[in-house]
C-alpha positions, -999 to +999 in steps of 0.1 A: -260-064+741-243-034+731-216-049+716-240-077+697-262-047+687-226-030+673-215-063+654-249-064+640-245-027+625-210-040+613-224-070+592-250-047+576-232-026+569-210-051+556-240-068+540-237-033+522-201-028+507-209-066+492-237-058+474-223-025+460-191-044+450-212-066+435-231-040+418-195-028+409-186-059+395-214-062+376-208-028+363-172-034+356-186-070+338-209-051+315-178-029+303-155-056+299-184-072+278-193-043+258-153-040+250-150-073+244-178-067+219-158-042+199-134-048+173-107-035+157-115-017+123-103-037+093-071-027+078-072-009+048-051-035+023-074-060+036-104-038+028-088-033-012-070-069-016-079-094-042-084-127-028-057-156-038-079-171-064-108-150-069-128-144-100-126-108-108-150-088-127-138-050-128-170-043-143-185-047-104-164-023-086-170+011-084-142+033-093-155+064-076-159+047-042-142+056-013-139+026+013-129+034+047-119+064+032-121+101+048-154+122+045-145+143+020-113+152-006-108+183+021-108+154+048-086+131+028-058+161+014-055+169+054-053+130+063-029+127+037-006+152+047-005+144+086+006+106+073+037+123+056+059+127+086+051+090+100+060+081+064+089+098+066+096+091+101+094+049+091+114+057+058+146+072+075+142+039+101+143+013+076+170+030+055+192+031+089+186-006+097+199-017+060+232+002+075+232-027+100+225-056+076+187-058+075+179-066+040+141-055+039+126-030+013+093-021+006+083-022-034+054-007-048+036-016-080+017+008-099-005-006-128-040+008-145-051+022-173-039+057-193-046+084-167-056+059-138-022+087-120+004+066-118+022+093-121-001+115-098+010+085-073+045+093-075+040+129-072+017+133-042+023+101-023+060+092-030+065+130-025+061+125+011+091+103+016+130+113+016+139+116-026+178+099-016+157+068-001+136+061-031+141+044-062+117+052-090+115+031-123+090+041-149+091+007-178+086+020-212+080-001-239+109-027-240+144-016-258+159-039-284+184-053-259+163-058-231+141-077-260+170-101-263+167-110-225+136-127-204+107-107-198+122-105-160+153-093-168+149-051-170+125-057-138+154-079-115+176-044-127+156-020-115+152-036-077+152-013-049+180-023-024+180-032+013+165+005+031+149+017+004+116+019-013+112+009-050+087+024-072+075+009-105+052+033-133+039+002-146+063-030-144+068-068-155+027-071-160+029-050-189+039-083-205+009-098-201-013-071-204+000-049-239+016-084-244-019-105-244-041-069-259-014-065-289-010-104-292+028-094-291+037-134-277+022-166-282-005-172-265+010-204-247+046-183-236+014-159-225-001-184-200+033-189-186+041-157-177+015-156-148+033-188-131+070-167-136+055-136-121+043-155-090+078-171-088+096-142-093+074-125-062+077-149-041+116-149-040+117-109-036+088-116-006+114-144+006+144-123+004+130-096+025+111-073-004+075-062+008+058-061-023+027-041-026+008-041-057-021-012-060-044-017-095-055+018-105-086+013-114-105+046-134-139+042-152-141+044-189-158+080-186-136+096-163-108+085-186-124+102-215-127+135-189-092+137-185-080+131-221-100+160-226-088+181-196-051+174-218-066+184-250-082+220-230-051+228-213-021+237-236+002+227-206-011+190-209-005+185-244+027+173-239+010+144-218-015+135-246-007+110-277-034+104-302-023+070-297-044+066-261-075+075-284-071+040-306-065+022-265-098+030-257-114+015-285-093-017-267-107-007-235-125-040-229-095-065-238-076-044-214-101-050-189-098-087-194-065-091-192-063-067-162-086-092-148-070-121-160-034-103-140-055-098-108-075-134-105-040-155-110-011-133-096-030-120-064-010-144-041-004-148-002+033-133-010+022-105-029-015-095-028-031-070-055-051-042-041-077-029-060-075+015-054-104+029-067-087+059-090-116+083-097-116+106-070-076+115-070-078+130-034-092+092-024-061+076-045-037+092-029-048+090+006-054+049+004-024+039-014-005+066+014-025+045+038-014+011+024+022+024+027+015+035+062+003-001+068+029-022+058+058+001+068+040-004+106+042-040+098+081-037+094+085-016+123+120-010+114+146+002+141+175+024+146+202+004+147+222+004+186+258+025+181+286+004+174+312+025+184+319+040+225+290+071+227+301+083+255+338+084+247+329+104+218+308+127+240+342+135+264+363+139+232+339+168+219+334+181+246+372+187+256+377+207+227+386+235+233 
């Protein structure tokens, strides 16, 4: 009797430990539920990219917005700088795997209208990375030899090579966007540009270029502000040209063919992002962020020694 009486207590008390596990495991199924619930928060070029093939009216974006973006600019100058040494850090990487025959580069596009800050861009972002590892072209109007050549031709020159990071101040879609505003081509040779361009990106994508494209895109009245900051500041003057008085009265034919550039050359291979360029703290921080992105995507690596470490250790350190 005792012993049935003990055995008794036992599977109670068994009876017990069962239903808290399974109070356990119902608590442990709720959790895995509620994670399993949660997401990972969108990336930030697939927050800005242009769809391959979508229509795109400029006129519906807002170029003071922020998306995914810090609270604040005092938020985004202190998120920017504490991306510089993870820039840095993913710059030196990918310049020491070209050493060991890796072949990727990153390329960044800059486009948008007169003080969008393209070269604000290069200043405050590209200032983050190592100078020896970047390449920086800024494309002026065309020189009369590089008029005798394909449209392609200065661009294909001005390439960033394996381990580095390319930067253009504007690039090969000036040719159809002066080109189309200023009627500089025919409008057919126009039309056939876009199909080129797409060509021409694919086989730098191909070939081991990440190509990331960022549209700087500045309302009409915050352009007018900073003309006139130029005009108030003696040290801006050099900056301002009469000349980017008579582009405004363009403004909307740039807009077009802006959106014209984005709609047909916003491919798998080499996506436009749309940045909106209003706020310049915001700017700087996404297209830092973008960087960030696709450099994490690379994941370069140190290449492994190719010579004996450790013999080299022993003949250092039997100096005497």
């Amino acid at each position: 009797m005792a012993k049935a009486k003990k055995d008794g207590k036992s599977a109670k008390k068994d009876g017990r430990s069962a239903k808290e596990d399974g109070k356990g495991a119902k608590k442990r199924g709720k959790g895995a539920k509620k994670d399993a619930g949660k997401t990972a928060p969108p990336r930030l070029g697939d927050l800005l990219r242009i769809p391959e093939g979508e229509r795109v009216d400029l006129s519906s974006y807002d170029a003071a917005a922020t998306p995914a973006g810090p609270a604040d600019k005092l938020a985004g100058l202190a998120a920017t700088a504490r991306m510089g040494e993870r820039l840095a850090d993913l710059q030196e990487r990918l310049y020491a795997a070209s050493t060991a025959g890796d072949r990727r580069r990153v390329l960044l596009v800059l486009q948008g209208m007169d003080t969008s800050g393209k070269g604000g861009t290069v200043k405050h972002v590209i200032g983050l990375f190592n100078p020896s590892g970047c390449r920086i072209k800024a494309f002026k109007a065309p020189t009369s030899e590089e008029q005798n050549h394909p449209f392609l031709w200065r661009v294909m020159k001005a390439l960033p090579q394996p381990g580095e990071i390319g930067i253009f101040d504007r690039s090969h879609y000036e040719d159809v966007l002066i080109a189309r505003v200023r009627e500089l081509v025919p409008r057919s040779q126009l039309g056939r540009r876009y199909g080129q361009i797409n060509r021409f990106e694919k086989s730098l994508a191909d070939d081991g270029v990440t190509v990331v494209k960022c549209f700087l895109h500045i309302s009409y009245a915050q352009q007018r502000r900073r003309l006139l900051e130029r005009l108030d500041n003696p040290d801006k003057h050099w900056k301002f040209n009469p000349g980017d008085i008579e582009e405004r009265a363009l403004w909307p034919a740039y807009q077009e063919a802006y959106e014209l550039a984005l709609e047909r050359c916003s491919t798998e291979a080499a996506p436009w992002h749309l940045i909106p360029a209003d706020r310049k703290w915001y700017r700087n921080w996404a297209i830092s962020k973008l960087l960030l992105e696709h450099l994490e995507s690379l994941d370069p690596k140190y290449p492994a020694a190719d010579f004996d470490v450790e013999e080299s250790r022993k003949r250092l350190l039997s100096e005497g």
